[in-house]
C-alpha positions in Angstrom: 103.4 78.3 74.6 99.9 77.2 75.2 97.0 79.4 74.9 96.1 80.8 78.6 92.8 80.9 79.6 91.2 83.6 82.0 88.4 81.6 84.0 87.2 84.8 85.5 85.8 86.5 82.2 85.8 83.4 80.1 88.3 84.1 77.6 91.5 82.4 75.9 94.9 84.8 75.7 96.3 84.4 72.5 99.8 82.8 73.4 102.9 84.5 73.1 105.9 84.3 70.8 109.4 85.9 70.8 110.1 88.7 68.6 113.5 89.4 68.5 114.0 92.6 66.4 116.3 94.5 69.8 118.5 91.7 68.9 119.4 93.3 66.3 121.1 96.2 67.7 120.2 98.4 65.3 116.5 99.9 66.0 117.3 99.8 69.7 120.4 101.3 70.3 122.8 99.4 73.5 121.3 96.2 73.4 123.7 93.8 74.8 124.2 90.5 73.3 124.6 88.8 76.7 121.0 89.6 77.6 119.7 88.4 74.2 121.5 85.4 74.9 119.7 85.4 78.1 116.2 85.9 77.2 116.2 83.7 74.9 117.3 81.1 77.6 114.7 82.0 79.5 111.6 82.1 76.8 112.8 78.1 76.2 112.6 77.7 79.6 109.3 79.4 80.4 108.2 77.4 77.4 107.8 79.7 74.8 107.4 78.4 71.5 107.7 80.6 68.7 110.6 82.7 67.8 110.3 85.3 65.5 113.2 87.1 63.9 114.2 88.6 60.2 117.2 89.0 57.7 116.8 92.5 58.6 117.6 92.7 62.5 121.1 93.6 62.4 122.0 92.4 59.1 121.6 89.0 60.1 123.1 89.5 64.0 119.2 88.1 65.5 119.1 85.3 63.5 122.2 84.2 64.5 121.8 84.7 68.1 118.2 82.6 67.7 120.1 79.7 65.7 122.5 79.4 67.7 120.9 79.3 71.4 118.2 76.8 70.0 120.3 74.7 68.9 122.1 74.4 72.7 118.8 73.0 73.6 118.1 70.2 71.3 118.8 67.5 73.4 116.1 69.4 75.9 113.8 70.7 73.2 113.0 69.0 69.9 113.0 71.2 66.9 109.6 70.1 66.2 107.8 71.0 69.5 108.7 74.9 68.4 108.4 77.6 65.6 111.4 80.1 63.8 109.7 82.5 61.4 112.0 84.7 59.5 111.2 87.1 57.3 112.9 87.9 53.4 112.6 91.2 51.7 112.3 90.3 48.0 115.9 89.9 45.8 116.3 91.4 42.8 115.0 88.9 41.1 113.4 85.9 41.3 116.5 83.7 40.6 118.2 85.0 44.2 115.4 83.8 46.0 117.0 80.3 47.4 120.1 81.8 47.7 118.3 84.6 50.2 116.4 81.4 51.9 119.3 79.7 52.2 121.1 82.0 54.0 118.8 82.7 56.5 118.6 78.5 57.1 122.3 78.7 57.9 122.3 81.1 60.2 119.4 79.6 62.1 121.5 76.5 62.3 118.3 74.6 61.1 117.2 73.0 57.6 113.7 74.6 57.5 112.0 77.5 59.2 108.2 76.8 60.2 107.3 80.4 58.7 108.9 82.0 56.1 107.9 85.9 55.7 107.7 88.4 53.0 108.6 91.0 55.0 107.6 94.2 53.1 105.8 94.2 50.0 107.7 96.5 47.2 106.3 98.3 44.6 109.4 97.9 42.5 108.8 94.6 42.0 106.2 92.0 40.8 105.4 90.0 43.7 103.8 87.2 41.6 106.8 86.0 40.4 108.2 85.6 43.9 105.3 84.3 45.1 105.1 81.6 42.4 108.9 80.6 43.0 108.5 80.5 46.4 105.7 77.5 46.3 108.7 76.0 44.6 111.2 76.2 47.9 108.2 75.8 49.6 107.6 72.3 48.1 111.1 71.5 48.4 111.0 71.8 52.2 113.0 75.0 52.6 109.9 76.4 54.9 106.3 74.8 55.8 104.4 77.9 55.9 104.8 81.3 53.8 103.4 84.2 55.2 103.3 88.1 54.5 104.6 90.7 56.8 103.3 94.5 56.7 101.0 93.9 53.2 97.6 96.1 52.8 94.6 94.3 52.3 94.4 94.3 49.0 98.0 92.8 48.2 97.1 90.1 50.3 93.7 89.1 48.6 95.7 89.3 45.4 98.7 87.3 46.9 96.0 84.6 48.0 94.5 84.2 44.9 98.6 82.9 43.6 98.9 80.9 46.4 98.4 79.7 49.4 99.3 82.1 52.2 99.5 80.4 55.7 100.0 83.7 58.2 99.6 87.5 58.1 102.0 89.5 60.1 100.8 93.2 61.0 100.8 95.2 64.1 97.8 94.1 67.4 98.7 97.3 69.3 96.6 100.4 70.6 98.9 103.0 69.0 97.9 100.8 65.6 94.7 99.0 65.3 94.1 100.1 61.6 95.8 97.0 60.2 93.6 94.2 62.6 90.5 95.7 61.8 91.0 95.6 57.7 92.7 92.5 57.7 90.9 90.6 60.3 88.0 89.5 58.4 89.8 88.1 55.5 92.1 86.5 57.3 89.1 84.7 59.5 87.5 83.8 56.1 90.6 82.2 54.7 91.9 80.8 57.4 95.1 82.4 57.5 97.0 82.6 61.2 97.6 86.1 62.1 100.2 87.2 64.4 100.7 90.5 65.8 103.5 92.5 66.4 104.4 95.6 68.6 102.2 94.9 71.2 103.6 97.6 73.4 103.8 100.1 70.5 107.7 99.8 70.4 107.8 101.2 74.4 105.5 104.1 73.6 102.9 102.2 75.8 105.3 102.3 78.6 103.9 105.9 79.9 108.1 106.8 79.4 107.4 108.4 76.1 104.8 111.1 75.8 107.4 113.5 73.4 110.4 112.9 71.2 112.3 115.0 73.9 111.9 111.9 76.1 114.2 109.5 73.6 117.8 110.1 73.4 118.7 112.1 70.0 120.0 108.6 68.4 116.4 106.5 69.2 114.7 106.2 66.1 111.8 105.9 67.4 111.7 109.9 67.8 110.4 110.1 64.3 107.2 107.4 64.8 103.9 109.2 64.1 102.4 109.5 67.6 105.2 111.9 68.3 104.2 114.6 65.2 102.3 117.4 66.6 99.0 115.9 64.6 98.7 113.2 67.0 99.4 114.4 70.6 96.8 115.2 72.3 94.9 111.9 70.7 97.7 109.6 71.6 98.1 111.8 75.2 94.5 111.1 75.4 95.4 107.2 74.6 98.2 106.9 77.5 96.0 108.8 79.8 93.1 105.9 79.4 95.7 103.3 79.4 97.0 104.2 82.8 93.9 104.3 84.4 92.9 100.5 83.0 96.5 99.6 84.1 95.7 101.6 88.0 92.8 99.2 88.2 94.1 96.3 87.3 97.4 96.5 89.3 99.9 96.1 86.4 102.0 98.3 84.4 100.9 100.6 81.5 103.6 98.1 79.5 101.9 94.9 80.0 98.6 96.1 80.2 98.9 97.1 76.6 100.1 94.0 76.0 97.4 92.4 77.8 94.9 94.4 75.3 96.6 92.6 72.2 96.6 89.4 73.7 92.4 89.5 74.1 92.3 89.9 70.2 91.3 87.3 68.0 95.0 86.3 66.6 97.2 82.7 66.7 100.1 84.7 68.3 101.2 88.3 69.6 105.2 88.9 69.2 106.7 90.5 72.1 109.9 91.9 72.0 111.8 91.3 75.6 115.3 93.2 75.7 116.4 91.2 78.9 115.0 88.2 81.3 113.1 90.7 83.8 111.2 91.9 80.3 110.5 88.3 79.6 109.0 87.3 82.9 106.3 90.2 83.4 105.0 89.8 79.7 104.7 85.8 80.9 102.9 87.3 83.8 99.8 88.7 81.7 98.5 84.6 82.0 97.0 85.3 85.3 96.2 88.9 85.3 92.6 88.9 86.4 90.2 91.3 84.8 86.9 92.1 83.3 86.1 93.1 79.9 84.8 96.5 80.8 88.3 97.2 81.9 89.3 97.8 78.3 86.4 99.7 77.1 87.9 103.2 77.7 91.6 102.2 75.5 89.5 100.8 72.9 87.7 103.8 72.5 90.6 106.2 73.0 92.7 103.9 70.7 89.7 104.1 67.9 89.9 108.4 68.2 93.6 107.9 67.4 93.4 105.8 64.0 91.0 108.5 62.7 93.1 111.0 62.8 95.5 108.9 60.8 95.0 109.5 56.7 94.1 106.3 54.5 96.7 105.8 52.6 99.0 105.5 55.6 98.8 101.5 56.2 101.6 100.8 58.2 103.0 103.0 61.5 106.0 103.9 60.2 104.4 105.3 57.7 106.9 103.3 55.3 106.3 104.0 51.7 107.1 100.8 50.4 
């Protein structure tokens, strides 16, 4: 999808792309696969173009489901006029890696991905190795770009310096703006393509979350940090600043966060739409009009939030990896 730009402040949205992690079926529980199939429809048809999805989603189940519907439209939709990026977590060794690659290829029904991911660094492993192999399937056409997923700063300097990483994958979202504001910088220097996930905070930007009390006792999404008694009143403080910016500007507390990521300076933001109706109001944030001042009072109540958050915590699932 083309960039959209906002005429009344002067600004270009950073255009949207398809996360598919509910998919899965796994994080979020009772997703149908009838209104994956659906949404995915629809993104095609709204002209989205970038997909993203992982080996991870549902062992396997999102990739399929992307494969499969793209490949319905390829008389409509040339495989070149879009993106898949998937993302790998690293074999046990080295030697497994094609195989891994492989099998993601045949489930998206297509010879090549765009974007290939490392999708959590590990500190079992030597991620030089990898990295070097990888230039190898790169260079044999098994993925254009390779990219990183969830790495601190510092892994990705040293991962740079190996080879040449294309994209950076970290959360562009209020409840998480620790990651853009390390990263950003290098990634401007380098030129490396950043896209952001969790725009919405995984529905905690909704205004339907304020306590884990409010998810049923199977969503997993009870245990993310904003819901440990250290954060409340900060992330309270965060919703409470995002409704008012959403009051003003007519829209929901939903898409106005989503409205926040897509002002940041970053090639895509990954939205993760459960159904069509989803799909359609985050499409909607092209012609929300607004000024700049609107967001002054999130970005400050987002800032208050990530101090309270310790430094070694670089990711918000606090996922020691």
């Amino acid at each position: 999808m083309l960039s959209r730009w906002n005429a009344k402040v002067n600004e270009v949205l950073a255009p949207l792309g398809l996360g598919t992690w509910a998919f899965g079926a796994d994080f979020y529980p009772n997703q149908q696969r009838s209104d994956s199939i659906r949404t995915l429809h629809a993104a095609v048809r709204c002209g989205i173009t970038h997909y993203d999805t992982a080996q991870g989603y549902g062992k396997g189940l999102s990739e399929q489901i992307v494969g499969q519907q793209l490949r319905r439209f390829k008389k409509e939709v040339p495989r070149e006029s879009y993106q898949i990026a998937t993302k790998i977590f690293l074999p046990a060794s080295v030697d497994q890696l094609e195989t891994v690659i492989r099998r993601s290829l045949r489930r998206l029904c297509t010879p090549y991905v765009d974007i290939l991911y490392i999708h959590w660094p590990d500190s079992t492993k030597d991620v030089s190795a990898y990295l070097a192999v990888c230039e190898q399937l790169r260079k044999k056409g098994l993925f254009l770009s390779l990219g990183l997923s969830n790495f601190p700063l510092y892994l990705l300097e040293a991962s740079h310096r190996i080879t040449e990483i294309s994209w950076c994958q970290i959360p562009v979202s209020l409840v998480w703006t620790k990651s853009l504001l390390s990263l950003l910088p290098f990634c401007c220097a380098h030129h490396i393509h950043i896209a952001g996930y969790s725009p919405m905070g995984m529905g905690l930007l909704s205004g339907s979350y304020r306590d884990k009390d409010d998810f049923d006792t199977d969503d997993r999404r009870r245990k993310l940090f904003p819901m440990q008694e250290r954060y409340h009143e900060r992330f309270h403080d965060l919703l409470d600043a995002l409704q008012w910016t959403a009051d003003r500007l007519s829209i929901t507390m939903g898409l106005c966060a989503l409205l926040w990521a897509r002002r940041q300076p970053v090639s895509t933001v990954l939205f993760g739409a459960r159904n069509r109706d989803q799909l359609y109001q985050a499409v909607s944030t092209d012609s929300v009009p607004y000024e700049p001042e609107d967001f002054v009072q999130v970005g400050t109540a987002a800032a208050a939030l990530a101090d309270l958050i310790p430094p070694e915590e670089d990711n918000p699932f606090f996922h020691r990896w």
